[in-house]
C-alpha positions as CSV (number, residue, x, y, z in Angstrom):
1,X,-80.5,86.4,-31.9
2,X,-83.5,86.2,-33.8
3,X,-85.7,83.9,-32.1
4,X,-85.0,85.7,-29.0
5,X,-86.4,88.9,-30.5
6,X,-89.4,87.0,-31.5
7,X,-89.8,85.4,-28.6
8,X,-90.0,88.6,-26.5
9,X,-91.9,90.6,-29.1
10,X,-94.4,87.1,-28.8
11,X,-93.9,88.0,-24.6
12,X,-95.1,91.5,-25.6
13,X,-98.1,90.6,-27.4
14,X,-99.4,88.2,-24.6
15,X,-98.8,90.8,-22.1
16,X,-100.1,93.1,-23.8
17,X,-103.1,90.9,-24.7
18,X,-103.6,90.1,-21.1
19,X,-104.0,93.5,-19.9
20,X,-107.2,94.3,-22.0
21,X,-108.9,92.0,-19.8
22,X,-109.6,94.5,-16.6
23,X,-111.4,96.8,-19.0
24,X,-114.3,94.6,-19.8
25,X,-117.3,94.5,-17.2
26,X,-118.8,91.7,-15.6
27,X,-122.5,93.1,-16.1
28,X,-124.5,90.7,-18.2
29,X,-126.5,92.1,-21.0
30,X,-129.0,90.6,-22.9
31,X,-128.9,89.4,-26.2
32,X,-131.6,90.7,-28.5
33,X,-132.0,88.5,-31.9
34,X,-134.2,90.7,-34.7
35,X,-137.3,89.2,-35.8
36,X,-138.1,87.8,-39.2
37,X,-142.0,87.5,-39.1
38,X,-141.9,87.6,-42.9
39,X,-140.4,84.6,-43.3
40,X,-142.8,82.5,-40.7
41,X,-145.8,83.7,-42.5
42,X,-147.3,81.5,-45.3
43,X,-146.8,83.5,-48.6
44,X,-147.5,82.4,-52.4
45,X,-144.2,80.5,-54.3
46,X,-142.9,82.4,-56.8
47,X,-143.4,81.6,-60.8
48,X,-141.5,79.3,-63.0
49,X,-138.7,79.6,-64.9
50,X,-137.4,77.8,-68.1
51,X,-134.1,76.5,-66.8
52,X,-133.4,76.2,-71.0
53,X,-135.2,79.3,-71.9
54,X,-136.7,79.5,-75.8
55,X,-134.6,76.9,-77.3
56,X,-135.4,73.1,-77.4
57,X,-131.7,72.5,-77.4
58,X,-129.8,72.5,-74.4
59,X,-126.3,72.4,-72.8
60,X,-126.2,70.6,-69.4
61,X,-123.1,70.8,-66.9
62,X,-122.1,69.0,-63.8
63,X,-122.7,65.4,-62.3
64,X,-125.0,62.9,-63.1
65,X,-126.3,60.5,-60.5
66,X,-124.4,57.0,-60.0
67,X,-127.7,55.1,-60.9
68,X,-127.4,57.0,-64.8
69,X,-124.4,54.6,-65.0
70,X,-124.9,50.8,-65.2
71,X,-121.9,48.9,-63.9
72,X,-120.9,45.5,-65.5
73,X,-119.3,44.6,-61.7
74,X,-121.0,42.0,-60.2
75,X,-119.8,41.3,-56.9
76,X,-120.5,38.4,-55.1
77,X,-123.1,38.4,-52.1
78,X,-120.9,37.6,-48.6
79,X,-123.1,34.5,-48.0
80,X,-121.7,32.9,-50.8
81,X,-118.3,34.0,-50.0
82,X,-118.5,32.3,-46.7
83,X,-120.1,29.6,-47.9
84,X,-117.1,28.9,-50.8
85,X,-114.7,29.2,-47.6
86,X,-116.5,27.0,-45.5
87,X,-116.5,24.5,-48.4
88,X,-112.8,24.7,-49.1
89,X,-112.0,25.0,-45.5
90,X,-113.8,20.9,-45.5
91,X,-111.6,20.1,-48.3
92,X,-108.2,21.3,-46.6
93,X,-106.0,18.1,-45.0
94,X,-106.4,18.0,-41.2
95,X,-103.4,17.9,-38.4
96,X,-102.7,14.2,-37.8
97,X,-103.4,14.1,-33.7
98,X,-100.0,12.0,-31.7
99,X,-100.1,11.2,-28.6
100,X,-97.0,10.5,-27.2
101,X,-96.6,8.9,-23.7
């Protein structure tokens, strides 16, 4: 019983929904975007500021580049890779050829 008294009040809504349509015109009107000349004209920068103010000591929060971080991984260039599997590839024993007649 419930899901049909959803699905009606969902009937309702789209019906509902769908009659809004007629009141809206079909006479185009123009958009008009405001105009920011301020920000297109060349201007002085503003002053600096301290990021650690008076002190000489400072807290610092939040990530630190990748390259801060030296990794002891070395990985292997993929030319030597294929080169070690062309290599062992040679060494592997090949299919003995029969021919039977």
């Amino acid at each position: 019983m419930k899901t049909i008294v959803i699905a009606m009040c969902l009937l309702a809504a789209t019906a509902a929904a769908g009659q809004t349509a007629s009141v809206l015109s079909n006479n185009p009107q123009m958009l008009y975007l405001t105009d920011h000349a301020q920000r297109a004209t060349t201007h002085p920068m503003a002053q600096d500021d301290n990021l650690r103010g008076t002190s000489a000591y400072s807290i610092e929060r939040g990530e630190r580049p990748l390259w801060e971080f030296p990794s002891d991984k070395h990985e292997t260039p993929l030319g030597d890779v294929a080169r070690e599997y062309r290599k062992e590839h040679a060494l592997d024993k090949k299919a003995v050829i029969v021919l039977e007649k």
